[in-house]
C-alpha positions as CSV (number, residue, x, y, z in Angstrom):
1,X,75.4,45.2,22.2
2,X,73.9,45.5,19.0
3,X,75.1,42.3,17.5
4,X,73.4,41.0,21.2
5,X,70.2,42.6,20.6
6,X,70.0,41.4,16.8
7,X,70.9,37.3,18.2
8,X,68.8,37.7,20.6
9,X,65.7,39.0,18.0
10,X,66.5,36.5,15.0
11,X,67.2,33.3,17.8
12,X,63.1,34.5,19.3
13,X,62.1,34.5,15.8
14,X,63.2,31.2,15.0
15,X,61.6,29.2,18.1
16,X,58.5,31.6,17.2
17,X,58.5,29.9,13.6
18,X,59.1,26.2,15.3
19,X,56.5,26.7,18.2
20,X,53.6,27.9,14.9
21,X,54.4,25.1,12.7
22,X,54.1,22.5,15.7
23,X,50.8,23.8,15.9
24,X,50.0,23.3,12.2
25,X,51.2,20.4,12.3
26,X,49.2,19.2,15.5
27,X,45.5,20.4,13.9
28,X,46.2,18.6,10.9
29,X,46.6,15.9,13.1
30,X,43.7,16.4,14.9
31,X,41.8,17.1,12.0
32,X,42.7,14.0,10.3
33,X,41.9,11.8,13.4
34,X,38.6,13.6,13.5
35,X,38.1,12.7,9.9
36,X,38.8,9.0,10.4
37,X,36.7,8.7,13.0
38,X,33.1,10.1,11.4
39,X,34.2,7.8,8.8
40,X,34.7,4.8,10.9
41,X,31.7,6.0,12.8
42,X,29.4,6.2,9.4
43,X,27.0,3.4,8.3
44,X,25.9,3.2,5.1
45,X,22.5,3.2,4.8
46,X,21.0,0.3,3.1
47,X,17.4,-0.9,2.2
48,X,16.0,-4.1,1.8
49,X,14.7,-5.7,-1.5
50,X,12.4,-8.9,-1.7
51,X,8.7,-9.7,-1.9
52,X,6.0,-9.1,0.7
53,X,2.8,-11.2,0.6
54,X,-0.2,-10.5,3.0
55,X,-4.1,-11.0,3.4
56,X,-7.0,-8.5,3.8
57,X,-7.5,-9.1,7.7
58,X,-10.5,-6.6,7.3
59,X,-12.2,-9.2,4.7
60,X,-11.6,-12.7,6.9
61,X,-13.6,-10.5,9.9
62,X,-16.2,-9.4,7.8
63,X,-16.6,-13.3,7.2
64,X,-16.6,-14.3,10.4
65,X,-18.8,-11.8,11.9
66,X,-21.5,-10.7,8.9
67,X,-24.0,-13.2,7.7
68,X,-24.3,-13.5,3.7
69,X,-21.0,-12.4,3.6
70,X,-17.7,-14.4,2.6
71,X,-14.5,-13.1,1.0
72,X,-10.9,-13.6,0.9
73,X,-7.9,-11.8,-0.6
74,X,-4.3,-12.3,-0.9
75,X,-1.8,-9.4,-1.8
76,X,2.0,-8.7,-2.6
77,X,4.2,-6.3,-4.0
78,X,8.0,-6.4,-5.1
79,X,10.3,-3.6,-4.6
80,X,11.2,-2.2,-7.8
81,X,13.3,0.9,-7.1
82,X,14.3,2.7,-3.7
83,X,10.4,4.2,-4.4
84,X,8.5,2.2,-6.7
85,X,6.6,-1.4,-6.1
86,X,4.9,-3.8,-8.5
87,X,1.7,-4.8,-6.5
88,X,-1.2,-7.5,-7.4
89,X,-4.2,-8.5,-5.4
90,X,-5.9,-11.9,-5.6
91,X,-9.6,-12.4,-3.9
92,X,-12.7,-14.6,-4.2
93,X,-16.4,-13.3,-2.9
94,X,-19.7,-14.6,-2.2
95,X,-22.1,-12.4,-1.2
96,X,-25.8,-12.2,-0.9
97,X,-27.7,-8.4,-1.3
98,X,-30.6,-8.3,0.5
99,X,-32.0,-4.5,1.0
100,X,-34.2,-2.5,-0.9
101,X,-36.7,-5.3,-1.8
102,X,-34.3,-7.5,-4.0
103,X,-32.0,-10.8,-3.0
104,X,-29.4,-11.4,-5.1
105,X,-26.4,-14.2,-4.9
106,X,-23.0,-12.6,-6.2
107,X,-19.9,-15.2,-6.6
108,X,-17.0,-14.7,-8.7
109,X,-13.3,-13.9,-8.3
110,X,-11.0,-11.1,-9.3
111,X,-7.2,-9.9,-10.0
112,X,-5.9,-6.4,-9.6
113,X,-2.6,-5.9,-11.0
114,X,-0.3,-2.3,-10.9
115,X,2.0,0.3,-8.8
116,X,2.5,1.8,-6.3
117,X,4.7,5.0,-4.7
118,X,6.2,5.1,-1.5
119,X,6.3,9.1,-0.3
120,X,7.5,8.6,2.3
121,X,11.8,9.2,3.5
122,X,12.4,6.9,6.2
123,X,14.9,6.5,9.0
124,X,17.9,4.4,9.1
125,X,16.7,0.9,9.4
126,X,12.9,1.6,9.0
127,X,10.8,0.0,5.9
128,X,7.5,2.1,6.8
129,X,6.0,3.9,3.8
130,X,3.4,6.2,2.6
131,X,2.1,5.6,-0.9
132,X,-0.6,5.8,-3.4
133,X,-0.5,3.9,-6.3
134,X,-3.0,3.0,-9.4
135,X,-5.2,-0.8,-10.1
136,X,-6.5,-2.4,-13.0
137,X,-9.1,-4.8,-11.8
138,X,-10.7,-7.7,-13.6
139,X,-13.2,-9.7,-12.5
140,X,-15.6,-12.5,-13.9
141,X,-18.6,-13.5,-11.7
142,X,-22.0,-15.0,-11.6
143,X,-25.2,-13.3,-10.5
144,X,-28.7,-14.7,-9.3
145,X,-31.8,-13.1,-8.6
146,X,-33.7,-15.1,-5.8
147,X,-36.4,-12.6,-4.8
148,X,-37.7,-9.3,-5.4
149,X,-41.0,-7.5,-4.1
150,X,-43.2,-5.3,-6.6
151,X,-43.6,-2.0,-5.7
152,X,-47.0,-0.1,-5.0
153,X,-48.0,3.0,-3.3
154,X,-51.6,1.9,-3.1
155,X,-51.7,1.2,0.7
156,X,-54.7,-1.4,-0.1
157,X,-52.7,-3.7,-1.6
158,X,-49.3,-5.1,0.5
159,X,-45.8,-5.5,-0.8
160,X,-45.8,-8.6,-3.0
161,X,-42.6,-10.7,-3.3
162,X,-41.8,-12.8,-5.4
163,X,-39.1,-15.7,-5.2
164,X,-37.7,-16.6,-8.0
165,X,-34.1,-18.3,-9.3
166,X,-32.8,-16.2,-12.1
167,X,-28.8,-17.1,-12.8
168,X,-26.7,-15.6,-15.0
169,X,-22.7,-16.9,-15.4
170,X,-19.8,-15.7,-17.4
171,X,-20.2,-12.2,-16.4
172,X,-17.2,-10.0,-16.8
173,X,-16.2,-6.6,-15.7
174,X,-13.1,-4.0,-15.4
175,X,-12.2,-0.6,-13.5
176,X,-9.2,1.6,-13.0
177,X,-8.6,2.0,-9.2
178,X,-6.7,4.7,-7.4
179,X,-5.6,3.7,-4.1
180,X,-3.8,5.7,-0.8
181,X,-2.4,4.0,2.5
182,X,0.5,3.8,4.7
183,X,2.5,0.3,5.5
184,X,4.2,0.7,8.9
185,X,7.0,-2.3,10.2
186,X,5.9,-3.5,13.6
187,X,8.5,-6.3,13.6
188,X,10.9,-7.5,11.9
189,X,10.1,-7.6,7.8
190,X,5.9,-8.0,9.5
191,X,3.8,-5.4,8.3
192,X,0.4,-3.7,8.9
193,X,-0.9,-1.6,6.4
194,X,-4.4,0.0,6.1
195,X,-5.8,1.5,2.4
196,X,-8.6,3.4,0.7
197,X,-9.9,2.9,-2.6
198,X,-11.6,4.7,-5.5
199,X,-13.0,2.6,-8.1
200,X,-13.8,3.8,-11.3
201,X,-15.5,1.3,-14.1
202,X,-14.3,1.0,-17.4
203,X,-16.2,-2.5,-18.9
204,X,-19.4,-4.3,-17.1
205,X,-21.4,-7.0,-18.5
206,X,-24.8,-7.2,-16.8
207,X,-27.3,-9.9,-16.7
208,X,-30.1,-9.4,-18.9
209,X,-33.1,-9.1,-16.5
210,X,-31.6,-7.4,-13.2
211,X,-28.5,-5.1,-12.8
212,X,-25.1,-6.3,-10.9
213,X,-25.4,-4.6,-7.5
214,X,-22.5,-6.2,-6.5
215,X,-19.2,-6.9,-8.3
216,X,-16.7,-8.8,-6.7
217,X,-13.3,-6.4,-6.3
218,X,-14.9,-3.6,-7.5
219,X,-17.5,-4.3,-4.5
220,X,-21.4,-2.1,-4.6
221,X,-22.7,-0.3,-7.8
222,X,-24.9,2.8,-7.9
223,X,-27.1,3.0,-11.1
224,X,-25.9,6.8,-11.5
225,X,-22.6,6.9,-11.2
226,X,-19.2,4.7,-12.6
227,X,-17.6,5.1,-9.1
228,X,-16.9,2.7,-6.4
229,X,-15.1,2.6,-3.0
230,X,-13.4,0.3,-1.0
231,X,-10.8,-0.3,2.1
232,X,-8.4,-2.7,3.0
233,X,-6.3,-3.6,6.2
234,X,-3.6,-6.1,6.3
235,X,-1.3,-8.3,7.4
236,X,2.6,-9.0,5.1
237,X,5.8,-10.7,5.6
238,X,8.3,-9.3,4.0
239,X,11.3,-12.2,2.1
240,X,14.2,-10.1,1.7
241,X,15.7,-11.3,-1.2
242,X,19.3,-8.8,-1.3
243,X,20.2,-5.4,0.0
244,X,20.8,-2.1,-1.6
């Protein structure tokens, strides 16, 4: 009966043994199934890489709509890194001042040439960004004076103006620009992106009987202050060029 008991004990044992390394061996299974399948299940994430070109849609209404007014600008950037973006803009403007008792003519062309920094982590599959970047600007110009009135506070006598045709060409100047927007993808590689600017002069040649009150890029001048402001909202294609 002993000899009974002790089979009976060591032949449990044995299919207790069997029935734990079955089970073993079916998680590992399991396991590695599950593990094949998040692989086959993962897509790598990839980003896209080309050039993007656009045009200030907020300076061709401005044009359209505001008399004296006429101004155009191209811009593009090119992807760099998964962050950074080389980024120009390219304009001409003509515009005419007429407040404050003075008409001037403004006409020149500019180039601002620099960086910028997306902050922003997107999605799988979304190109939107959130960046601020820096601007050198350059622009040569021409200025003319065609009226201005001479002031009195004697009301006996009224406002004289004068008209006059006072032009000055070759006119130069430079500024360091910090600029903040967002880009966002409404279809496919077509973006809409809207900017703020702050414009700080660094160079400025001015004609010799009148001040610039308008630079073309660098846009109005104050005669206290180096600082300027200025907005953009546009429209860019995106070429992809290769994927990272």
């Amino acid at each position: 009966m002993k000899l009974k008991h002790i089979f009976l004990l060591g032949f449990s044992l044995f299919f207790a043994s069997v029935s734990v390394m079955a089970q073993d061996e079916t998680i590992t299974i399991e396991e590695s199934e599950a593990v094949e399948t998040i692989a086959s299940d993962t897509i790598p994430k990839t980003k896209k890489y080309g050039i993007r070109l656009g045009v200030d849609i907020s300076k061709l209404v401005r044009t359209a709509v505001e008399e004296g007014y006429t101004s155009f600008e191209v811009n593009g950037d090119y992807r760099l890194t998964k962050k950074i973006y080389a980024a120009a803009e390219l304009g001409t403007s003509d515009r005419v001042w007429d407040k404050d008792g003075l008409k001037t003519t403004t006409t020149g062309s500019y180039i601002k040439i620099g960086a910028d920094l997306n902050a922003y982590n997107n999605w799988l599959n979304m190109n939107n960004s959130i960046f601020g970047g820096l601007r050198y600007g350059f622009s040569t110009f021409s200025q003319e004076l065609n009226s201005y009135s001479i002031y009195t506070t004697n009301p006996a006598f009224p406002v004289a103006q004068r008209d006059v045709s006072i032009k000055e060409s070759g006119l130069t100047a430079s500024w360091a620009e910090l600029i903040v927007g967002f880009k966002t993808e409404v279809l496919n590689n077509l973006f809409l992106s809207i900017n703020l600017q702050l414009k700080r002069k660094v160079s400025e040649d001015e004609p010799e009987e009148f001040d610039n009150l308008i630079i073309p890029g660098f846009n109005r001048t104050y005669d206290f202050s180096q600082f300027g402001v200025g907005y953009g909202y546009t429209i860019s294609y995106l070429i992809p060029l290769y994927k990272k």
